[in-house]
Each structure stands twice: as C-alpha cells, then as structure tokens.
N, C-alpha and C positions, 0 to 999 in steps of 0.2 A: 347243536344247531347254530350256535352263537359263531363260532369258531371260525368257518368261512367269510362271517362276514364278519369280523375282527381283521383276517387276513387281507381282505379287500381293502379296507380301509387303509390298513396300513401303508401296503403296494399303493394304494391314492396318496398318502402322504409323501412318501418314498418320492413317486411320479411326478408330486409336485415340488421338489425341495431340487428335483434334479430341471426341474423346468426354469425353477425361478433362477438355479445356478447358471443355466445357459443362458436366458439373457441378460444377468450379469455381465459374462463375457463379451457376448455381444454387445453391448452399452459399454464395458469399457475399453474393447476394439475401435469404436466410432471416435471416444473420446481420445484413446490415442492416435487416432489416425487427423484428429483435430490438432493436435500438438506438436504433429510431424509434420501437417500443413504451415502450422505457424514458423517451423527451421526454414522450411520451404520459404516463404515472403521474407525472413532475415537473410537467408542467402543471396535471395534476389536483389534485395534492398543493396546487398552490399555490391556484387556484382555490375548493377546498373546503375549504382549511386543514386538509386530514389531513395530518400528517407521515407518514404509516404505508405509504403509496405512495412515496414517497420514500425512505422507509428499507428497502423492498422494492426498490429497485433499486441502494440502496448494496452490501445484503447479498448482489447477485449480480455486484456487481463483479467480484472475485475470476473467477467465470467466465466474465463478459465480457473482461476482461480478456486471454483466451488466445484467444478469439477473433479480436484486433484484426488486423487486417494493415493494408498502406500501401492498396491498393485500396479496402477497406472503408470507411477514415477519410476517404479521398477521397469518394467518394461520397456519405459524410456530410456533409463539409464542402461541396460542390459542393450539395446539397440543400437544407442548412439555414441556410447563409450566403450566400440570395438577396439579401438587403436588402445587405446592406454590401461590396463589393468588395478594399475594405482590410481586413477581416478573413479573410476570405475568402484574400486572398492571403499573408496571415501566417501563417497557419494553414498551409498550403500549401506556404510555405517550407520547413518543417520537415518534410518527408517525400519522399522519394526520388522522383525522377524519372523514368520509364522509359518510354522511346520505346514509343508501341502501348498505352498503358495502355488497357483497356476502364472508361470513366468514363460511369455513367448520370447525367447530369447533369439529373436529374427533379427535378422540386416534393414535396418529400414530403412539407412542411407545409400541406395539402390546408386545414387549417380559417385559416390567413392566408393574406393575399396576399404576393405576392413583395418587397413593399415593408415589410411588417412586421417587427422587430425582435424578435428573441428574448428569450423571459424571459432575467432575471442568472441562475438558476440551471442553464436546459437550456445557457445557454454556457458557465457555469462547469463544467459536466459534460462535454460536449464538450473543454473544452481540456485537462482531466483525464485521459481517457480518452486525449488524444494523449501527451502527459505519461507515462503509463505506457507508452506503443510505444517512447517513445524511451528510457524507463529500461531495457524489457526486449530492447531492440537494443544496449546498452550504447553510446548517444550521450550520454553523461554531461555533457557541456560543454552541449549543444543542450537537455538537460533542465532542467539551471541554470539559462539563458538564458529557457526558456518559463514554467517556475516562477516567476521573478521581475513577469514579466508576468502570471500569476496573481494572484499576492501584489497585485494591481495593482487587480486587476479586484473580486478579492474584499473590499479594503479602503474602494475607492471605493461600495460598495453597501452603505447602511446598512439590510439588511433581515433580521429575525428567521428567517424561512423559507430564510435563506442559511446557519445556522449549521453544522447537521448535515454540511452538504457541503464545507461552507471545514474543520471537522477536517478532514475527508480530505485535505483541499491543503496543510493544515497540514503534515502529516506528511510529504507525499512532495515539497512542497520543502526539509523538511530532508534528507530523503534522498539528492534531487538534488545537493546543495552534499555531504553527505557523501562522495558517490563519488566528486568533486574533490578531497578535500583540503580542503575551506575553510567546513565546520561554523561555525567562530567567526565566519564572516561573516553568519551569520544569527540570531545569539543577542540581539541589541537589538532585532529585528525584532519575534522569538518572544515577548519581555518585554515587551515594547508590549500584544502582541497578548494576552496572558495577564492584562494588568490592564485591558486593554477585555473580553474577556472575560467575568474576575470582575463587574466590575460590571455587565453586562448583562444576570448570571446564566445566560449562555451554558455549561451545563455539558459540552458534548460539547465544545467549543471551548478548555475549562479542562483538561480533563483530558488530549486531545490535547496538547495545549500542553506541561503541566505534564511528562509523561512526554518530551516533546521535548527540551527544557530538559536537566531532569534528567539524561538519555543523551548531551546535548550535556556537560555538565560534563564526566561521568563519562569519553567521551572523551579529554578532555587533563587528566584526572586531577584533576582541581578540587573535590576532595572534602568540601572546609570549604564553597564558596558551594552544592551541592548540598546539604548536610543544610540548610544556612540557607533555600535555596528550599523544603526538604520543611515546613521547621518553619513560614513564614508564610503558607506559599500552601497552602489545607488543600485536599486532592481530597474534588472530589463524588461524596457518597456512591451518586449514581445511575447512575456511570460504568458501562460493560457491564464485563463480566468481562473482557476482553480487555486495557483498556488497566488496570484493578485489577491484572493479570495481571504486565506491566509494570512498573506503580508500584513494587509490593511485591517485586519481583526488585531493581528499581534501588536501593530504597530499604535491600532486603536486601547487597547489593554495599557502599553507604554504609555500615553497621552494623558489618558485616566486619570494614571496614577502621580501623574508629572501635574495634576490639579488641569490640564490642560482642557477641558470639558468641549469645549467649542469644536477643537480638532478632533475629540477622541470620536464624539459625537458625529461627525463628516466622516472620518475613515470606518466608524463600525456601520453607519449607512450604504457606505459604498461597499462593503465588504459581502455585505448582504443581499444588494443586490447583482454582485458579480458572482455570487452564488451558485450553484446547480436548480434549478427551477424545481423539478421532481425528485430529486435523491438531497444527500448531505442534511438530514432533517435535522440530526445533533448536532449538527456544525449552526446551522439557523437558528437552532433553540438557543445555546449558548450565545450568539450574538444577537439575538434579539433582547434577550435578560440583561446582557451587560449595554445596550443602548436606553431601557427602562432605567437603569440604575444611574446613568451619564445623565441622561434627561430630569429623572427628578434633583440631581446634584445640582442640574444647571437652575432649579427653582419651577420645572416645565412639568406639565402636567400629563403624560400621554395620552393620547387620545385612546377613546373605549375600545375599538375598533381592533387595534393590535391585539389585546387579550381574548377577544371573539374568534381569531383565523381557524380554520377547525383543527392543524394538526398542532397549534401552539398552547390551547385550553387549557390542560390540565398542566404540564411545565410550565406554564405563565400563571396558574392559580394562587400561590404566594405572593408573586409579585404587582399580581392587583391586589390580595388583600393588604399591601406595601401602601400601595398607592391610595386605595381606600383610607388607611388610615392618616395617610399625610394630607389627603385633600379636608378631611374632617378638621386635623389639627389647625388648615390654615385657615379656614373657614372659620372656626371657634375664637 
C-alpha cells in the first residue's frame, strides 16, 4: 500500500525540480534580454553621440553585476560573438564548463549580420562584465590574466566615446593584480595611461587613474611619490563625487602621515561628506576612524555623538574605548 504513494511523491518532486528548472530559464532570459538592452543604449550612445546612454548603463552596473552567472555570459558571448570564433572562444575559456549546460545560441543582434563585428565599446563592456564574474567567484589569477587583455583592447582603440568605460577597466585591473599580490606590476601601465589621459583631457580617465595610482603608493607605503603625484597631477574638478570621495580620503591618509593634521583633518571631512549618503558604509567607516585618530593627534577630543550614529557603533567601539582612555589620562 505504501508504494503508490512513494511514487506520487516522487513524480511531485520530479514536477518540482523540473518547475523550479523552467523558471530559471525564464529569469535568466529576462536578464539576458537586460544585457542586450544595455548593447542597445551603447550603440545608441555611439551612434548619436549621447554619452548619457552610456553612462545610464555604467550606473546600473553595480546591479547588473549580481545578476551575472556563467549561463547568462554564455549565452551572451554565444549571441554576440557571431563574427569572430577566436573571441568567442577566449571569452569562453574563462568560464566553467558544465556538462548539459542549456545554451540558446540565438542571433541577438537582429539589426547586423552574423558576420559584423562589434562596436570597441559593447566589447569592451562585454569583457568587463565577465571580468567582474571572475572577480566575484574569487578567480583572481584568471581576472589578472583577462584584465591584461583588456588593457589590450582598450589601448589599441584610439576613440573619445571609449573613455568613460576604459575608467571603469581602469580600476578593476588594478584591483585584479591587487587580489594577487602584484599592484606594483601595473604602476607604469597606470602612469602611461594618466599622461595620455591628461592630455586628451580625458577627465573620467584622469581621475580614475589618479586615485589608482595614489592607493597603488599608498599600498607599499610610498608616501613621498604619492604627495608628488597629488602635487603635479591636479584632479579634475568635474570628477563625480565618488572618485572626489577617494581622492581626498587618500590624500587625507598622505597629510596624516606628513604630521600635517590640520589638512588631513579638512580632506578626511570633506571626503566624507562627498560620500554616497546610503551605500559605501566601509568606505565611511574607515574614514570616520582615521578622522577619530587626526582629531585626537590634533589634542581634540571628538565629540560623543560620532560613536552613537547607528551603522558606526560597533566599528567605532575601540575607538571610544581610545578616546575614553585619553580623556581620563588628561583629566588625571
């Protein structure tokens, strides 16, 4: 008697393992069909000379980015790298192989033919995009390795409309060699690319850069050629807040340590409030810690209030029990 309803159950499991498979699929149809929006506004962007499309799909990186899986980027790469075989298979390499993979290997660039060649920038976006699966799979060697070929692709393209997006690659092949161990291997790269740059008046590309550099020093301590890069290399003033944000944290770090307490004190203030209001919480934390530490250097006592903010409590609880103890000692 048991036996039929063993079977049922089973065929219920069955039913469901084959439900929850299909709307995998569907979820990640949608999200590729999100990615092929985004070639969509870079082409446009190029086309009609709006940057503004363009930088509409930088600013949703961040959430495309959690989107990514190995399926997803297959089926991009499989769609959009009709023309070239060799890329196609490079690309390819770099992403896990799993017997049964469901690959719709569709045409999804409807307005060319299979034989047409992709803008520089929807492949430089593309290889970005995989660049980040492998940084957030922590394949740190494999991230290196595809960065470098970046750097490759993005140098060989002498075009204005590539700038905005080469920052971004800028940054996260220093990141990649950072998670190695081997920052100082891309510092001549970074200084090349900071005085083509400048003179190109590539300002997202300058200030990317410059904050690279700078954190590249600051790394292995290199505290004299960092003030020297801050003093000759001036950041543009149209930088967004975010890499401002940066600057004046790094340059605040520099000042610190230069005894200079008064300035360090002014640049990790301003750093912090140029800040992201809701997100960048570790970036706060850390500059709030190192303004505690400027502050009591300066003989200043911070006020209570700081150590109360609700997401800085427990990251700041050493640092009043710091301050605790130095207000006791000067009181005694």
């Amino acid at each position: 008697m048991s036996e039929p309803v063993s079977t049922d159950v089973e065929m219920q499991e069955s039913k469901g393992d084959e439900i929850q498979a299909e709307i995998k699929k569907d979820v990640e149809l949608i999200h590729v069909e999100e990615i092929r929006e985004h070639a969509r506004q870079i082409e446009k962007s190029i086309q009609a000379k709006e940057p503004r499309f363009l930088h509409r799909v930088l600013r949703s990186l961040p959430t495309t980015r959690k989107i990514l899986t190995n399926n997803i980027l297959k089926r991009i790469i499989h769609g959009f790298y009709t023309h070239s075989v060799k890329d196609r298979d490079f690309l390819l390499s770099y992403l896990e192989q799993v017997p049964g993979d469901d690959l719709v290997q569709q045409r999804m660039r409807s307005i060319k033919s299979s034989t047409s060649p992709l803008l520089p920038e929807v492949d430089v976006y593309f290889h970005l995009l995989l660049l980040l699966r492998l940084l957030d799979t922590g394949k740190n060697k494999e991230a290196a390795d595809l960065s470098d070929a970046l750097m490759q692709k993005v140098i060989s393209q002498n075009r204005r409309s590539l700038d905005t997006l080469a920052a971004r690659c800028y940054f996260y092949y220093q990141r990649s060699f950072e998670l190695i161990g081997q920052m100082d291997k891309v510092r001549s790269f970074l200084l090349t690319r900071l005085r083509t740059s400048t003179l190109r008046n590539d300002f997202d590309g300058q200030a990317t850069l410059t904050n690279c550099l700078l954190r590249n020093y600051l790394h292995y301590n290199l505290y004299d050629q960092a003030d020297k890069l801050a003093s000759k290399a001036a950041f543009p003033e149209s930088a967004n807040n975010n890499e401002w944000s940066r600057y004046l944290y790094y340059i605040g770090r520099v000042k610190a340590i230069q005894l200079q307490y008064s300035q360090a004190y002014k640049n990790l203030q301003q750093a912090i409030q140029k800040a992201p209001q809701s997100t960048a919480l570790g970036f706060k934390q850390i500059v709030q810690k190192m303004i505690i530490v400027v502050e009591l250097l300066m003989g200043k006592i911070p006020e209570r209030s700081v150590f109360r903010q609700k997401n800085m409590r427990r990251s700041l609880a050493p640092y009043f029990q710091l301050t605790q103890g130095i207000t006791k000692f000067v009181s005694f």
